[in-house]
N, C-alpha and C positions, 0 to 999 in steps of 0.2 A: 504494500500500500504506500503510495504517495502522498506524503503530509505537508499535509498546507504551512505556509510560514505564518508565525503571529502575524495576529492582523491589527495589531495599533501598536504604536511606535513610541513607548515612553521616552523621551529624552534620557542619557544613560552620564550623569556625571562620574567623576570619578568615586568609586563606591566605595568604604571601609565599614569597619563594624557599629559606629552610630546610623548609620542607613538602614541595616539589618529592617530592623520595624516599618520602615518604608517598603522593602521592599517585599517582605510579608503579607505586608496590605493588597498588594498586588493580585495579590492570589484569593480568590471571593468563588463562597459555592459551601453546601452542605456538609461539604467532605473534608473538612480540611484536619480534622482533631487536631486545633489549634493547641490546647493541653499539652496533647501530648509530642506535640513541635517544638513551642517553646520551653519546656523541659529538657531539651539537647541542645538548644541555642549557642551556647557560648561555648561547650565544651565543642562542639564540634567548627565553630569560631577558632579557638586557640590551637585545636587540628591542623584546619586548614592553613592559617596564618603562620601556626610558628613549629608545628612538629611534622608532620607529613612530608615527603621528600617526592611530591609529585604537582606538576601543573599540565593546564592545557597540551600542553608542548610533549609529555612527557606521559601522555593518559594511558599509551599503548606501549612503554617502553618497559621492556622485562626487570629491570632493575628499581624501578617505580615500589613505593611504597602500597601496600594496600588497605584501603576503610571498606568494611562492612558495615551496613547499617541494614541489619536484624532487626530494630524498632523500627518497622519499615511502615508502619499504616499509620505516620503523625508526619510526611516528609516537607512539609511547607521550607521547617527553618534550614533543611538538607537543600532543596532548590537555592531557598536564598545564599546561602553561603557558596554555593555552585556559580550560579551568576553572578554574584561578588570577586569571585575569585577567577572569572571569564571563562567558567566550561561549558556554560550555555549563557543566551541571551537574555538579558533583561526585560525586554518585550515578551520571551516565551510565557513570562511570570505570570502574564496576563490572560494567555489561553489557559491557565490551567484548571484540567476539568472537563475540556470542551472536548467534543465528538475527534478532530484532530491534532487535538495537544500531544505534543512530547509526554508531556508531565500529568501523569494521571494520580488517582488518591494511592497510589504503592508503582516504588519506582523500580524502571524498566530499562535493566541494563540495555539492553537491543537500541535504545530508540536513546538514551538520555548520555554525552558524553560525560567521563568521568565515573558513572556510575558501575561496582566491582558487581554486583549481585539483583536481579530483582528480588523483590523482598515484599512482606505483608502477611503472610502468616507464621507466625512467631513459635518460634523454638528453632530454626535451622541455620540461624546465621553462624554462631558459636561452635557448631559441626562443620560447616562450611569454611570456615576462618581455620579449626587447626588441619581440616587435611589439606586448605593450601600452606600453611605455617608449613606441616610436614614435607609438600609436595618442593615446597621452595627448598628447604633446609638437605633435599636429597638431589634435587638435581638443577633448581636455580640458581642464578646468577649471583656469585660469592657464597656457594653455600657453604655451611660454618661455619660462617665469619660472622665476628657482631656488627661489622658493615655492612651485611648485609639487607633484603628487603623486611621492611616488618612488617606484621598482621594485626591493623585493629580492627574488634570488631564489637559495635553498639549493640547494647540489649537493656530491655528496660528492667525494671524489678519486676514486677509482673511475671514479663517472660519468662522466669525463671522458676516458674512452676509450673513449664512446662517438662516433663522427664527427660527430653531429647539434651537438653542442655549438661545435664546430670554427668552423661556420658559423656562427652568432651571434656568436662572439666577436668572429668577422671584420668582419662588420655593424655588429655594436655600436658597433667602433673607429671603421671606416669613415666611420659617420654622427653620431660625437661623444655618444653617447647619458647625458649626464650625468647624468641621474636616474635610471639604471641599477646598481645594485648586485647584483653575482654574489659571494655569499660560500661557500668553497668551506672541508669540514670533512676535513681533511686526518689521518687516524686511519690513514694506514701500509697502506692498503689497496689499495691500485692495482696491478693485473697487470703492465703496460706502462708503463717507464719514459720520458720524452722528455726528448731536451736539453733542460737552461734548467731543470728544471722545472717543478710546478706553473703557474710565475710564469711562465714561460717565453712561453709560446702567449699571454697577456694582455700583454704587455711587448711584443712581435712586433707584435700588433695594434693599441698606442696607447693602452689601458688604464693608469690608475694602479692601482700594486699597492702591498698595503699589508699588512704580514707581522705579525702576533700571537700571543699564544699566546692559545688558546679556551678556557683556563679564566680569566682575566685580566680579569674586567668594566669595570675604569677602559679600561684598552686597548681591549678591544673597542667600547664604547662610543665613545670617541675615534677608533677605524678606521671607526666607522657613521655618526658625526653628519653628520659634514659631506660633500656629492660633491663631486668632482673638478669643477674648469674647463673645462667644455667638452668631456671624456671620458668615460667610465664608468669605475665604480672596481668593482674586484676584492680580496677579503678573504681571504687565507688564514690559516682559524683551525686551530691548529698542534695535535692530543689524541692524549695516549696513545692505543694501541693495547689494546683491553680497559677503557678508563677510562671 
């Protein structure tokens, strides 16, 4: 299918992270589970801006860093920060939704540059992040080396009651997967409580865990730069409920 170009033309200044909310705005329609958008906002802000080792230029390049985003049915502020950062267009913002948008309510590797995974039903991203973690560390580009590519991958608290997750985690530990990052955006939402916590089930498995607050970008930044020794590391970014 051939898809139509946005069809209105917002004037596009130069964009940084106080525009974000502009350019959110953009995006109008039923679908958007604004909630659960703005709950990854900044964390995935200080991704793109200051940890991630990937741009436009470099979306297809094997040595490219990779983001999963498993919270994948809230993508508004995932767009925004996409268009901020020029892997799509700031006009796209505008269709979204519509019958031939790029950007529909769960985003669509195929169609959306930049984007590692479609995603929207929850529990798979976390499975999907360490067998390519794995798949990198065995036969990608600098494998074994800590210069090599790394793997983060979003999930919400929620998600995590789904069982699929369980099993990665387990793995992940298991096989030391250090270029593994699971950052989990912890917004007060989760049905099922587990001892330990969040942290609990990552700690159990050999995971470093590393506790933030997720509007905090010196912090977050500092809980993303570096991986763990020889483990995976686990990011609980801590946001209001409704923030």
């Amino acid at each position: 299918m051939k898809l139509a170009q946005p069809r209105r033309r917002t004037p596009v200044p130069d964009v940084g992270y106080p525009d974000l909310p502009w350019l959110m705005s953009l995006m109008t329609g039923d679908e958007k589970h604004s909630e659960s958008a703005t709950s990854t906002l900044d964390v995935l802000w200080v991704l793109y801006d200051r940890v991630l080792k990937v741009s436009p230029e470099t979306a297809r390049d094997p040595t490219r860093d990779r983001f999963l985003l498993s919270k994948g049915h809230g993508p508004m502020a995932f767009y925004a920060v996409l268009a901020a950062k020029g892997f799509i267009p700031v006009a796209a913002l505008e269709d979204f939704g519509s019958f031939d948008s790029i950007l529909g309510g769960h985003p669509d590797r195929n169609l959306i540059p930049g984007v590692e995974i479609s995603s929207g039903s929850l529990g798979h991203g976390l499975g999907l992040g360490v067998g390519l973690a794995l798949g990198l560390g065995l036969v990608g580009p600098g494998s074994g080396g800590r210069g090599s590519p790394r793997v983060f991958v979003m999930v919400g608290d929620a998600e995590l009651d789904e069982a699929s997750n369980h099993e990665a985690i387990h793995f992940a530990g298991a096989t030391g997967l250090e270029r593994l990052t699971a950052i989990v955006i912890d917004n007060s939402s989760r049905t099922h409580r587990v001892l330990g916590g969040l942290e609990g089930p990552f700690q159990v498995a050999g995971w470093e865990v590393r506790d933030v607050s997720g509007r905090d970008h010196a912090a977050i930044e500092a809980a993303l730069a570096v991986p763990a020794n020889g483990r995976p590391t686990a990011v609980i970014a801590r946001v209001e409920r409704n923030s």
